[in-house]
C-alpha positions in Angstrom: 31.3 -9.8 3.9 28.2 -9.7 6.2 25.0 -7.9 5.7 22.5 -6.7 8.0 19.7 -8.8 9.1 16.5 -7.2 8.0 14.5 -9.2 10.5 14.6 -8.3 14.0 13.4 -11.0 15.9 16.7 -12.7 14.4 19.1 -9.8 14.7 21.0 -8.2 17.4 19.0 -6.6 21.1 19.6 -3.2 20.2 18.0 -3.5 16.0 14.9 -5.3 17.4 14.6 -2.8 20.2 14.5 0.1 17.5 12.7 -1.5 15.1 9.9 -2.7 18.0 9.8 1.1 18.9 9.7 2.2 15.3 6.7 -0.5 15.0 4.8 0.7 18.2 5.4 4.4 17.2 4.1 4.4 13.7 0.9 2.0 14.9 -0.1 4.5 17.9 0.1 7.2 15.2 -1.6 5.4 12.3 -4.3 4.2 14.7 -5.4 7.6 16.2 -6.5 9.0 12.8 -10.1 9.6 11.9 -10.8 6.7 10.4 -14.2 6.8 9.8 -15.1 4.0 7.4 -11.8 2.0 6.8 -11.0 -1.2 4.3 -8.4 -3.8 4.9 -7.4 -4.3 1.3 -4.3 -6.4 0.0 -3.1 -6.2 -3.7 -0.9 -8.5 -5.0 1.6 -7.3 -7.7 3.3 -8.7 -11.0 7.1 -9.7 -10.7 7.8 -7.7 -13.5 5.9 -6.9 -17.0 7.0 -6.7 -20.9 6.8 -2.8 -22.1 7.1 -1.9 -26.0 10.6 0.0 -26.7 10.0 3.7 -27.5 11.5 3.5 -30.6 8.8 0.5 -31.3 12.1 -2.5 -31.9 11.1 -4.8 -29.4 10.4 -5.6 -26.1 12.3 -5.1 -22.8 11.3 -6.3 -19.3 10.9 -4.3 -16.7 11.0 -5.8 -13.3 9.1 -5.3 -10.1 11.0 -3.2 -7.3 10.0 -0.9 -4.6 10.6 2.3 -6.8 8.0 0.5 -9.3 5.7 -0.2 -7.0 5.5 3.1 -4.8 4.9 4.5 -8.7 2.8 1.7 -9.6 0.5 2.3 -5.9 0.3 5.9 -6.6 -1.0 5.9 -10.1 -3.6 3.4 -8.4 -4.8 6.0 -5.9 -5.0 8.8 -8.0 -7.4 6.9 -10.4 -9.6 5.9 -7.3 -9.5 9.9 -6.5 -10.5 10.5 -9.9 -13.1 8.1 -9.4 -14.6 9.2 -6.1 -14.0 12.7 -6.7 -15.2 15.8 -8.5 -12.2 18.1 -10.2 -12.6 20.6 -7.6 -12.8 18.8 -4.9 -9.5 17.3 -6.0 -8.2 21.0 -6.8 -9.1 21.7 -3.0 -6.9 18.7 -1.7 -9.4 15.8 -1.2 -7.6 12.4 -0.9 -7.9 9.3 0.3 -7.2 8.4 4.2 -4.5 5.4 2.7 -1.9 3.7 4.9 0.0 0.6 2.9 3.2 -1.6 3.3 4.5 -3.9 0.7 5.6 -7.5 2.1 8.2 -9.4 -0.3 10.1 -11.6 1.4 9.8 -15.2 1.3 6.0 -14.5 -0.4 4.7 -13.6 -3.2 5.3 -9.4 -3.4 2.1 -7.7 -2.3 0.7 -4.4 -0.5 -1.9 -4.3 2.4 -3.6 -1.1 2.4 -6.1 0.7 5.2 -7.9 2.5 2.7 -10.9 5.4 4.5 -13.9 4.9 2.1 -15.6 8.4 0.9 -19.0 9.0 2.8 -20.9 9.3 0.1 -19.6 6.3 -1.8 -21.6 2.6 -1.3 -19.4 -0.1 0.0 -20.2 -2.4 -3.1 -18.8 0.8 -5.2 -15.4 1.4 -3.1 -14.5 -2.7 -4.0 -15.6 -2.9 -7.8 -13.6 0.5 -8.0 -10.7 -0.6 -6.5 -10.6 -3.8 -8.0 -11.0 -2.4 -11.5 -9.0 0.6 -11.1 -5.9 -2.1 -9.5 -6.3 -3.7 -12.8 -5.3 -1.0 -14.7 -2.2 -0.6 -13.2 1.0 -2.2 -15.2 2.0 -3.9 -11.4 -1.3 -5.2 -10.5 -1.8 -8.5 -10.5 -5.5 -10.3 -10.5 -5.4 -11.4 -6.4 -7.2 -8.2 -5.1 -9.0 -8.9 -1.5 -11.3 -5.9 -0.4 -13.2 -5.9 3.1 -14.7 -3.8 5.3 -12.2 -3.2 8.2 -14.7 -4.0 11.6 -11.4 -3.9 13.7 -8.8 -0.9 12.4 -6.2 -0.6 15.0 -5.6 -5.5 14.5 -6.0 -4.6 10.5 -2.8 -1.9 11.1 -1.0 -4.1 13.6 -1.3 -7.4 11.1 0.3 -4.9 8.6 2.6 -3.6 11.0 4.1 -7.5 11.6 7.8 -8.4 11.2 7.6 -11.7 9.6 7.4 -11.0 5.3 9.5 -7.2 4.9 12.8 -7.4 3.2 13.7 -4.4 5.2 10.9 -3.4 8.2 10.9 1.0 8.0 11.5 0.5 4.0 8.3 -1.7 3.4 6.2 1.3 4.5 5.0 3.0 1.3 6.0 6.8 2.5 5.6 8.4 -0.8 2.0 7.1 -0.5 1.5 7.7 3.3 -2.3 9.6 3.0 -3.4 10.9 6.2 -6.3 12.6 4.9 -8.8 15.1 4.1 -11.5 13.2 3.1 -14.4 15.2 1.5 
């Protein structure tokens, strides 16, 4: 029984032509939205974590997969909107500008976000919230790295690499794919 290469710098001409497409596609896009003050941020993530049975018998683990961690990403963002802000500007749709991909093979299993930083938040703000709200999460481990993002459209393509995804269109977070309306 074979599988599919997810790699596509190892597998056939016509998967690595699709997926270098794909790649060139999604970065021309990603890279011509308003970024207007943009932070490369990587957030590494637990393997897996104990939870308390509901009935309150024991303990089961529950390991870390891409379901879990689209869920785990999204809880994250919504407490930085909650953070940054007010009720009804999140009534009227404000949300963070947020690209991210989840690498997991061969490393340790992290996300890199592009993350757009409110205007009227301080930079020193935007990373002590981001770091404390990550920590929150069930999934969030304690390597969080949080900087100011001088050169967008290198951040998105070092995200955008091959090398690192289990599966290359997968490792993009869809389900957390922001592309705006920043108050």
């Amino acid at each position: 029984m074979t599988t599919a290469n997810p790699h596509p710098r190892e597998g056939k001409p016509e998967t690595r032509s699709r997926d270098q497409k794909f790649r060139k596609a999604i970065l021309d896009y990603v890279s011509s939205l308003p970024w207007k003050h943009p932070y490369a941020v990587t957030l590494t993530l637990k393997k897996g974590y104990f939870s308390v049975s509901p009935a309150k018998t024991g303990k089961f683990w529950i390991p870390l997969d891409s379901h879990h961690a689209s869920k785990n990403l999204r809880h994250f963002l919504n407490l930085l909107e909650r953070a940054f802000f007010k009720k009804n500007e999140r009534r009227k749709g404000a949300r963070l500008r947020c690209v991210a991909v989840m690498e997991d093979h061969r490393v340790s299993p992290h996300l890199h976000l592009c993350l757009d930083r409110p205007h009227q938040t301080s930079g020193e703000q935007f990373c002590a919230e981001v770091i404390q709200k990550w920590h929150q999460t069930y999934f969030g481990n304690v390597v969080v790295d949080v900087k100011p993002c001088t050169n967008t459209r290198g951040w998105l393509g070092y995200m955008a690499k091959y090398r690192t995804k289990s599966g290359y269109s997968d490792s993009i977070d869809w389900m957390n794919f922001r592309t705006g309306c920043v108050v």
